[in-house]
C-alpha positions in Angstrom: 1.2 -23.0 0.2 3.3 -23.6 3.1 4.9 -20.4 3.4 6.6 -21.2 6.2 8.4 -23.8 4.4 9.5 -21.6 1.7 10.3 -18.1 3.5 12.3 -20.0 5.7 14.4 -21.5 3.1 14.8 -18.2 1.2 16.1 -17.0 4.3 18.7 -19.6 4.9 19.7 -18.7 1.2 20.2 -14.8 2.1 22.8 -15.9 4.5 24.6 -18.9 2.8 24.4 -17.5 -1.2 27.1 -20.0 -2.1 27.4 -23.5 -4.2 28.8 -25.4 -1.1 25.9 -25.3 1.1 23.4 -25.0 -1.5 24.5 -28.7 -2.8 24.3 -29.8 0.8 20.5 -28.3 1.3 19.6 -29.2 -2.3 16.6 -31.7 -0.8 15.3 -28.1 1.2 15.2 -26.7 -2.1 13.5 -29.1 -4.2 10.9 -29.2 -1.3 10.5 -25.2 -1.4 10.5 -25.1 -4.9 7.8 -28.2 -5.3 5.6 -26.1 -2.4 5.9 -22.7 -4.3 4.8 -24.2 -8.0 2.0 -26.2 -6.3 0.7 -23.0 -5.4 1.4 -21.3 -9.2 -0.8 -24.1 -10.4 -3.6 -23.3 -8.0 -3.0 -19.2 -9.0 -3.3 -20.2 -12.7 -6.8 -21.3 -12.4 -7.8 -19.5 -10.4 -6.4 -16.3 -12.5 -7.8 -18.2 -15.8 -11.6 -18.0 -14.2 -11.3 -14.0 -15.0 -8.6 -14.3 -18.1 -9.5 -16.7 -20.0 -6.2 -16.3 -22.1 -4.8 -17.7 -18.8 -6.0 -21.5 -18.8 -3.6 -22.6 -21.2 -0.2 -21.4 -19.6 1.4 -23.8 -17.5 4.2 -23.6 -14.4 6.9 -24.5 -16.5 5.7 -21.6 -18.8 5.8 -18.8 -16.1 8.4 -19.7 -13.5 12.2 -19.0 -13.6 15.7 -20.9 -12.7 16.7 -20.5 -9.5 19.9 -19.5 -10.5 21.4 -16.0 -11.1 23.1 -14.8 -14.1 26.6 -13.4 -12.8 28.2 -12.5 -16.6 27.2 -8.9 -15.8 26.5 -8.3 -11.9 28.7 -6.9 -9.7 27.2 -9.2 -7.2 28.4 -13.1 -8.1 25.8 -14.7 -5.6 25.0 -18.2 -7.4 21.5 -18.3 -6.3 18.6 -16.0 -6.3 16.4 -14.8 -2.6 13.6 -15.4 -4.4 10.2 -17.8 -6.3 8.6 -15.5 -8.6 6.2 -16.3 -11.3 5.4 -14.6 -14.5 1.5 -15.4 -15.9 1.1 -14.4 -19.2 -0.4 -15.6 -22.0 2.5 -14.9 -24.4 5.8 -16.1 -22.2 7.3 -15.0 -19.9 9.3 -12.6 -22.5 6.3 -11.4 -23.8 6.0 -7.2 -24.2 2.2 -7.3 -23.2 1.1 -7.6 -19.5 0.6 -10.4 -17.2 0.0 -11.3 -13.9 3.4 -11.7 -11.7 3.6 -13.2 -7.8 6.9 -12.9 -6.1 7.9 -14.9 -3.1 11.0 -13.3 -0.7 11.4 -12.6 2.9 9.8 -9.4 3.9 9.3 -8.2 0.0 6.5 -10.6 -0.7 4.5 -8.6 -3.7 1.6 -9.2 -6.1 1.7 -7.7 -9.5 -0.1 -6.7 -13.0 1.0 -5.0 -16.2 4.3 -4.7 -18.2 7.7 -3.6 -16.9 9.4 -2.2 -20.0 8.0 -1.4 -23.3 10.1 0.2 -26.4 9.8 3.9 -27.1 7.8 3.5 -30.3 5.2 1.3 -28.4 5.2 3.7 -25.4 4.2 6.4 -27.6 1.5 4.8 -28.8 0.1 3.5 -25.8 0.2 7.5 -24.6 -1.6 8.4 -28.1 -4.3 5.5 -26.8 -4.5 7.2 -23.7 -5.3 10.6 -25.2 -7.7 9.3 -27.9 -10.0 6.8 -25.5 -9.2 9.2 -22.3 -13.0 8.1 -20.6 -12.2 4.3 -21.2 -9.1 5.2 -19.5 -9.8 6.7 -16.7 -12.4 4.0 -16.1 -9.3 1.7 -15.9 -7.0 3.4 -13.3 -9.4 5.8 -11.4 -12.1 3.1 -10.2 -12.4 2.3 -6.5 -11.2 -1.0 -6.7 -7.9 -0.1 -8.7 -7.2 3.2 -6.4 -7.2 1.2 -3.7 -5.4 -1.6 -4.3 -2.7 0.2 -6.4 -3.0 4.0 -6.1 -1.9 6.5 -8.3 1.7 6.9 -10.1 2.3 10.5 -8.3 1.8 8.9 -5.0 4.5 6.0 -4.9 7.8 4.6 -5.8 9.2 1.2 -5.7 9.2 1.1 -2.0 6.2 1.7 -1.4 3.5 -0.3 -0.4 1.7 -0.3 -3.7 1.7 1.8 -6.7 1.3 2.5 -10.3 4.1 3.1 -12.5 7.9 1.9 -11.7 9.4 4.8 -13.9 8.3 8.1 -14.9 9.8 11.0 -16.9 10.6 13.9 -15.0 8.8 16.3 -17.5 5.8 15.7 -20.5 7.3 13.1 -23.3 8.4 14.6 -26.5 5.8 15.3 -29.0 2.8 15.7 -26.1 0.7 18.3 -25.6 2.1 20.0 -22.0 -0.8 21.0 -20.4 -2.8 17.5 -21.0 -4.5 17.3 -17.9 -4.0 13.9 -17.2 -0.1 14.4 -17.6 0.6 12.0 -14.9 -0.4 9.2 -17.1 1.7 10.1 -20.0 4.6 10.6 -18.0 4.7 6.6 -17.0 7.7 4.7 -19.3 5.8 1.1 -18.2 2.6 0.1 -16.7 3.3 -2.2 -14.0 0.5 -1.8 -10.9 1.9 -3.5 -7.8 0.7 -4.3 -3.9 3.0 -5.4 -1.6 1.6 -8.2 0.8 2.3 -9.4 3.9 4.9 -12.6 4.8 2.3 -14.6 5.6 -0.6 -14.1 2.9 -0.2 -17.6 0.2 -0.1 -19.5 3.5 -3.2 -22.0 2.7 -5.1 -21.6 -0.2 -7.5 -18.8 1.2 -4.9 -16.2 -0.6 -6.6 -16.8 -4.1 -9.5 -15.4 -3.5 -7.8 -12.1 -2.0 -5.1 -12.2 -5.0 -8.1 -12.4 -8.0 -9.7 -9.6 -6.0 -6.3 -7.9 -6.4 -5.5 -8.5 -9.4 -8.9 -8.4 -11.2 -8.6 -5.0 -10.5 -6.1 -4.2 -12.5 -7.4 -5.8 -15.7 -9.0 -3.7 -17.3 -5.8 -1.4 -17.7 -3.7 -4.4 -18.4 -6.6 -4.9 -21.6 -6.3 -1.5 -22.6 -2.6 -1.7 -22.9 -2.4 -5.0 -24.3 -4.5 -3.6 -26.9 -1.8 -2.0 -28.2 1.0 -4.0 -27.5 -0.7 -6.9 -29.2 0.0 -4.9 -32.4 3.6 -5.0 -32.2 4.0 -8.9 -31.4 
């Protein structure tokens, strides 16, 4: 991708977030927006040699308007700071992981799971935990996944990486308090992210580093989708 191209657009965005200028930079747009989905393509495929639920998901399926939805924001910027991309095999609405790349000035990020499941389907996913706890742990204590993604004590949103955007302060309700591996149980989605530099899509040499990333986190994305599969 020419990340140039696109960064530097975004950034003209963050500083003129209004209809006016946007309508007079709408060929900059177009141009950003054609570079960024050119490069979703190329991530599909190459995503889809490891998942082969992948293959069949197009751009159109994963990406997202450009424009914000005001009805409810405090903040009535038309336009978003941001390309992201959702990859997953069931929509982009889909409860089950997938495989998300986001695009912004200094916040570039790659990601793998689910970012919000239901109570009911959260409990079950921590009963899945407890009952296949080996499998588990196979899934989120390996090299590869520790060290792209951590562990969800060691991060929060700002971090560099992490496991785990929200966690319960104290065991959920109907848990054993002294499981040992609390820290799991205590997650209320099961998103693993790595942030990545400005620069990393530029050219197509980032695939290979981003299937590295993310085929790391597979096998917890399987084990959850598992169970979510059972709800959809």
């Amino acid at each position: 991708m020419d990340t140039k191209l696109i960064l530097d657009f975004l950034r003209a965005v963050m500083q003129n977030n209004n209809r006016p200028w946007f309508q007079a930079h709408k060929d900059e747009y177009e141009a950003a927006r054609a570079e960024f989905e050119g490069g979703i393509s190329k991530a599909i495929a190459r995503i889809a040699d490891f998942d082969a639920e992948i293959a069949p998901v197009t751009v159109k399926d994963c990406t997202y308007r450009f424009y914000r939805d005001t009805r409810f924001s405090a903040d009535k910027s038309p336009y978003k700071n941001h390309f992201g991309a959702y990859i997953n095999a069931h929509g982009k609405k889909a409860l089950r992981g997938g495989y998300y790349i986001h695009m912004e000035p200094d916040n570039c990020l790659l990601a793998v799971g689910n970012y919000w499941l239901p109570t009911n389907i959260l409990t079950s996913c921590r009963n899945e935990i407890m009952a296949n706890e080996e499998e588990w742990l196979r899934c989120v204590e390996s090299k590869d996944f520790k060290k792209y993604f951590g562990a969800p004590e060691d991060a929060n949103w700002e971090s560099p990486q992490g496991f785990g955007l929200e966690k319960l302060k104290t065991c959920p309700a109907g848990f054993p308090r002294d499981y040992p591996y609390m820290k799991y149980l205590r997650l209320k989605n099961y998103c693993a992210w790595h942030r990545v530099a400005d620069d990393f899509f530029e050219g197509d040499g980032w695939l290979d580093q981003m299937a590295r990333i993310m085929k790391a986190a597979k096998p917890m994305q399987d084990f959850m989708n598992s169970v979510i599969d059972d709800y959809e």
